[in-house]
N, C-alpha and C positions, 0 to 999 in steps of 0.2 A: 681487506675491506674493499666493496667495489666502489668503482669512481662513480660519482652520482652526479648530476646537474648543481650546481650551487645554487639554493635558498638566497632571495632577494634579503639583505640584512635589515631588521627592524628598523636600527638606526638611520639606513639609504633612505631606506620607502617615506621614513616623515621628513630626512634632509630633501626631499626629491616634491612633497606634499606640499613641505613649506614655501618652497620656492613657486612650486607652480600657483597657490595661494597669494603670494607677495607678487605676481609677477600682474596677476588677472583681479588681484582687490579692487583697483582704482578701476579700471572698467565694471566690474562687477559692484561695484557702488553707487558708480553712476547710474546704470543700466536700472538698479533698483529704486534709484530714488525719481527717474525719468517716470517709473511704474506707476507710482505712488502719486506721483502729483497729478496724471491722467488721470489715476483713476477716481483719489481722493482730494486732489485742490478743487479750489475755488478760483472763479476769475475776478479779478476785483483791477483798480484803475489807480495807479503809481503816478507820482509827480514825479516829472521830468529834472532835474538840480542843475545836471551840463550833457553837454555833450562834443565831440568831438571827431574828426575826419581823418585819418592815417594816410600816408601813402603808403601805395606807388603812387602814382596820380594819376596813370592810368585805367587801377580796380583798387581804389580806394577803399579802407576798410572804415566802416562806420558806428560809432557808441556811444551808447547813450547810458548817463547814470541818473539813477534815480530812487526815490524814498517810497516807504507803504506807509499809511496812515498806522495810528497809534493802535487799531483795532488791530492791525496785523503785528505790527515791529515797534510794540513801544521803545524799544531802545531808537529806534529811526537812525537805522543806520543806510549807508549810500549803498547801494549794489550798482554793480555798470554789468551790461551787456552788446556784445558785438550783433547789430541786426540789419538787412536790409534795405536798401536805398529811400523805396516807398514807405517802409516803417517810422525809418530816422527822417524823413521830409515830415511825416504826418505828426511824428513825437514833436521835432523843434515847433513847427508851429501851431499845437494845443497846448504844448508842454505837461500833457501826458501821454501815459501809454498803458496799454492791457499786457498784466501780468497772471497766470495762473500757479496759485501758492498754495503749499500743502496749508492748511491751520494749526497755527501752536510753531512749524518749523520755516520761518521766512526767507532761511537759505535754501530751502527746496521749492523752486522756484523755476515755470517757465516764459520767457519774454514772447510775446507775439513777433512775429519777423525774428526770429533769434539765428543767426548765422550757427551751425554747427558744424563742426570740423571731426575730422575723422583720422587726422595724425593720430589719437592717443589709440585708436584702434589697429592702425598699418602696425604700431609700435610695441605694442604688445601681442601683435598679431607674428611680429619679427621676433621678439624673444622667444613663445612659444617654441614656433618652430625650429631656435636653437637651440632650447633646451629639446627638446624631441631627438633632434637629429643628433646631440653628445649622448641620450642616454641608448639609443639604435647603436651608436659608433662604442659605446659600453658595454653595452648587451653582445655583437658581433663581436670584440674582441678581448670576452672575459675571461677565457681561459689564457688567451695569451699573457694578460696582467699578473698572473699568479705565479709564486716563485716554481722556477723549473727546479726540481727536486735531481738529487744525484744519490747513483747507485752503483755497488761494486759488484759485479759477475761473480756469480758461484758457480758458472756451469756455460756450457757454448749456448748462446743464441739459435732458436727455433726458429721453423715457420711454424703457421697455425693459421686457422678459418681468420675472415677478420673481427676485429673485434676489441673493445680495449679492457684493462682491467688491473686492478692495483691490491692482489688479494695475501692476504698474511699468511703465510708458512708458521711455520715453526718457528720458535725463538722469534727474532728478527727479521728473518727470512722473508722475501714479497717474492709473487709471482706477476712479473709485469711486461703486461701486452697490449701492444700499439703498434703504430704505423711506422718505421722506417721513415725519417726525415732528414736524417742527415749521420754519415758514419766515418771512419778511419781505420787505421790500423788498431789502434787500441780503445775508441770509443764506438758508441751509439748515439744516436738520440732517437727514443718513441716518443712518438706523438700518441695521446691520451685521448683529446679530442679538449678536457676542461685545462690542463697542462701538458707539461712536458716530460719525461723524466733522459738525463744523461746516465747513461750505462759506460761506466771503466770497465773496460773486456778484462784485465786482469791476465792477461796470456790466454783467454777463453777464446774458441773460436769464432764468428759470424758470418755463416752462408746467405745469409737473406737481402738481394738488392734494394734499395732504394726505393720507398713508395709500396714496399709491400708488408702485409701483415707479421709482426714476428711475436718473439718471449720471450721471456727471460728470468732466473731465476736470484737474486740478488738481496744486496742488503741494504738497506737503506744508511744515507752518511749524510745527507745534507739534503 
């Protein structure tokens, strides 16, 4: 049978789905609901409840919490957001502020002045790119993950064009050619290109150095 490329497993492709899904939801939710409230809120005018000054002290972070009328959030519950300097001077003293809210959903919601931060971006922007760079470092070395298979010589080692190949004889018999990677007195190892295969010479002889294309006629054992 020839050695073929390994097929991505069904199983990987949605372990590999789900993560990229789990990793980009929370940005991807936000991004969607930031959509929604440009395009479908309304702006209407929020009571100011508290507010509040963070350090450092010197780039203070500023918040202001506050209520929608019953039209918007009959439950009237608080939202706080983090907003700039001139926003929060002008909120504490009207003790309101302009909010733009989708209708029906008063957690989708944007504050005028609203400070936005871009940690959850660099952050998932850094997972990506680890998950990228393990499934690269997977992909480059998936043949080497796969068990090296072992074979007993029926016949002296060849050269041959190069080229690799793992093809069934007779009975049990393979005919198996690969690259010269590594040998001894009584072994081989071809390289396949997707594995490996170790050849026990079996008293068989091996003219082919190092690095160069050989064969081999053998039986498989492990």
């Amino acid at each position: 049978m020839p050695v073929a490329a390994p097929r991505p497993r069904p199983k990987a492709v949605l372990l590999v789905v789900l993560v990229v899904v789990l990793i980009n939801l929370p940005v991807a939710s936000g991004a969607w609901t930031r959509w929604q409230v440009d395009r479908s809120g309304r702006d209407v005018t929020a009571k100011v409840t508290d507010h509040a000054v963070r350090p450092p002290a010197d780039q203070p972070d500023y918040f202001v919490a506050f209520v929608f009328d019953d039209d918007v959030d009959p439950r009237r519950r608080t939202w706080t957001a983090e907003v700039d300097r001139a926003t929060y001077d002008a909120a504490v003293a009207s003790g309101e502020i302009g909010v733009r809210v989708l209708p029906g959903q008063p957690a989708a919601h944007r504050v005028d002045g609203q400070v936005a931060h871009r940690a959850g971006l660099f952050v998932t922007g850094a997972a990506d790119l680890a998950l990228l760079l393990v499934l690269l470092l997977a992909w480059r070395f998936r043949g080497r993950l796969r068990p090296q298979l072992v074979a007993v010589a029926v016949g002296d080692v060849e050269g041959c064009p190069p080229g690799v190949a793992l093809d069934k004889q007779e009975g049990d018999l393979y005919l198996i050619r690969g690259e010269v990677t590594a040998f001894g007195e009584d072994e081989i190892v071809l390289d396949l290109g997707e594995r490996s295969v170790r050849v026990l010479l079996d008293g068989h002889l091996n003219p082919v150095a190092d690095r160069q294309p050989a064969q081999v006629r053998g039986r498989l054992i492990g």
